[in-house]
C-alpha positions in Angstrom: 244.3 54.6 141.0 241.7 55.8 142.7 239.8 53.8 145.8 236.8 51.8 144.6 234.2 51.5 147.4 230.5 49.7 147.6 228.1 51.6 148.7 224.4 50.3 148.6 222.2 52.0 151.5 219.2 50.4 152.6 216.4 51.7 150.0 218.3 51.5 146.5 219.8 48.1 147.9 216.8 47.1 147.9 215.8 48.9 144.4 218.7 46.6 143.2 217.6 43.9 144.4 214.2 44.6 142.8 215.9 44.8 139.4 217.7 41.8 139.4 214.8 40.1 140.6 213.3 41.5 137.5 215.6 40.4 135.1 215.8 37.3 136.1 212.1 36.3 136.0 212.1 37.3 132.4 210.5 35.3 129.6 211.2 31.5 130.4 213.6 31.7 133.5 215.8 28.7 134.1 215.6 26.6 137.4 218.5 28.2 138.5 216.7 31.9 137.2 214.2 31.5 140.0 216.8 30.0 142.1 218.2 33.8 142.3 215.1 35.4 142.3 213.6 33.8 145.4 216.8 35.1 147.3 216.9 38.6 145.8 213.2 39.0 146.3 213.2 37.7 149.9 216.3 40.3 150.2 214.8 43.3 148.4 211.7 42.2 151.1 213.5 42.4 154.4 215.8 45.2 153.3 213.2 47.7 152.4 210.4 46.6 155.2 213.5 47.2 157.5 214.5 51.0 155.8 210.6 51.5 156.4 211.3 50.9 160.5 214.3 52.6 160.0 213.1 56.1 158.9 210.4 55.6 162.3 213.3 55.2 164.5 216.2 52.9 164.8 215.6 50.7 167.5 212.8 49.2 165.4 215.4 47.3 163.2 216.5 46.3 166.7 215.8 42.8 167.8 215.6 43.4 171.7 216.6 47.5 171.9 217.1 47.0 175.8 220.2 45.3 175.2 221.2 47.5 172.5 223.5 51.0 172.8 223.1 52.9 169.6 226.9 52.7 168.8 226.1 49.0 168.0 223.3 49.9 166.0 225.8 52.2 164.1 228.5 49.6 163.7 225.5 46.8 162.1 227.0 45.0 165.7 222.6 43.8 166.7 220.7 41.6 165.8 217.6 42.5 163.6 214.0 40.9 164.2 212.4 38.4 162.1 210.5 39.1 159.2 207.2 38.2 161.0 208.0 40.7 163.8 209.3 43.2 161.1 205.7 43.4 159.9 204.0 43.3 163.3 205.9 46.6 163.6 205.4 48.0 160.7 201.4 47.9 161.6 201.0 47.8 165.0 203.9 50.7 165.8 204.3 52.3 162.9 200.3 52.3 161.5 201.1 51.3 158.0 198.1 49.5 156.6 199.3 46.0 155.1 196.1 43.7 154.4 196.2 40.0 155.9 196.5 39.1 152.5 199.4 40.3 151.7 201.4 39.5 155.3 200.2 35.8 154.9 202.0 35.7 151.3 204.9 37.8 152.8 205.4 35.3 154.9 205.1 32.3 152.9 207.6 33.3 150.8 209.9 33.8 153.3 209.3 30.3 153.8 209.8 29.4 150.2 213.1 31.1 150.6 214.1 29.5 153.8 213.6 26.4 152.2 215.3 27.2 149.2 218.4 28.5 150.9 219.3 25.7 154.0 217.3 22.6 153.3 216.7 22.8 149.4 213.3 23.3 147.7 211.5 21.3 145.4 208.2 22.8 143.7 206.2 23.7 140.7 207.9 26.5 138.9 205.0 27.9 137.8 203.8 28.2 142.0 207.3 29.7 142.6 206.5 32.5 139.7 203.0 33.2 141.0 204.1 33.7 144.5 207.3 35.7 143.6 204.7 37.8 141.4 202.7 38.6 144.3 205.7 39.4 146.8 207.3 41.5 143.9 203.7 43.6 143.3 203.4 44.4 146.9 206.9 45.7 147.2 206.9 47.7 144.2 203.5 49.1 145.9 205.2 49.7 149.5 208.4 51.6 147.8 205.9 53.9 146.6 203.7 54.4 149.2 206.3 54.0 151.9 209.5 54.5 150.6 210.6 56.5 147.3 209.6 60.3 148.4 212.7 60.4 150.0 215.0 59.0 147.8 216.5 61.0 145.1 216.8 59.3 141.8 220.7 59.7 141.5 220.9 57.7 144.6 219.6 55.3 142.9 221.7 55.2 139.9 224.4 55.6 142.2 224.1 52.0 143.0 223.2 50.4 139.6 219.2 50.1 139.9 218.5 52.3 137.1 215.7 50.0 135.7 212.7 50.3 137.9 
């Protein structure tokens, strides 16, 4: 039989993530639909921010790189910064333009989700849609600006996200 292995690096991870986020906010998604979709979008969000620091170097997915060696970089042994501070970098060292705009809704749906996922949420589905919508535009936007040039598409099939 042969060995079956996962493999999902960081930019088709977050392609799959995008998908499911996708099919989930379909036509009339359940409670439970947006449930998922606030968690795979705030995923698909810090993963592919994070692959953007990545490719500028990899202490920048690096909480505090003075107390890190490389080798735990390599082994996933660190701790990785906040999303708030993942953006900061992204403008301030790496120069990508993101408008004030979009970091303030960035951020408020990392909220959303923080909610969602450790102290429960309770809101207007409709708000939930509308903010997912805008999170989901601006990372389709950043993949292509940022991040799919140096991707090739079988990687991406590779992995299952064969629908964006």
């Amino acid at each position: 039989m042969a060995e079956r292995n996962v493999s999902f690096p960081p930019i088709p991870n977050g392609v799959d993530y995008l998908v499911s986020v996708m099919q989930l906010l379909g036509e009339n998604p359940s409670p439970r639909d947006l449930k998922y979709a606030v968690l795979h979008l705030q995923a698909a969000s810090e993963v592919l921010l994070k692959a953007r620091l990545q490719i500028e170097h990899w202490t920048l997915v690096v909480k505090d790189a003075a107390k890190t060696r490389k080798q735990h970089y390599l082994d996933s042994d660190f701790e990785s910064p906040t999303h708030a501070e993942t953006i900061r970098r992204l403008v301030e060292v790496v120069g990508i333009g993101i408008s004030e705009a979009d970091k303030k809704e960035l951020l408020r749906f990392a909220r959303t989700r923080n909610a969602l996922q450790h102290w429960g949420l309770t809101e207007s589905a409709p708000a939930v849609e509308v903010r997912a919508a805008t999170v989901l535009d601006f990372l389709i936007r950043f993949l292509d600006d940022q991040l799919l040039q140096g991707v090739h598409s079988r990687d991406l099939v590779t992995c299952g996200a064969t629908s964006v």
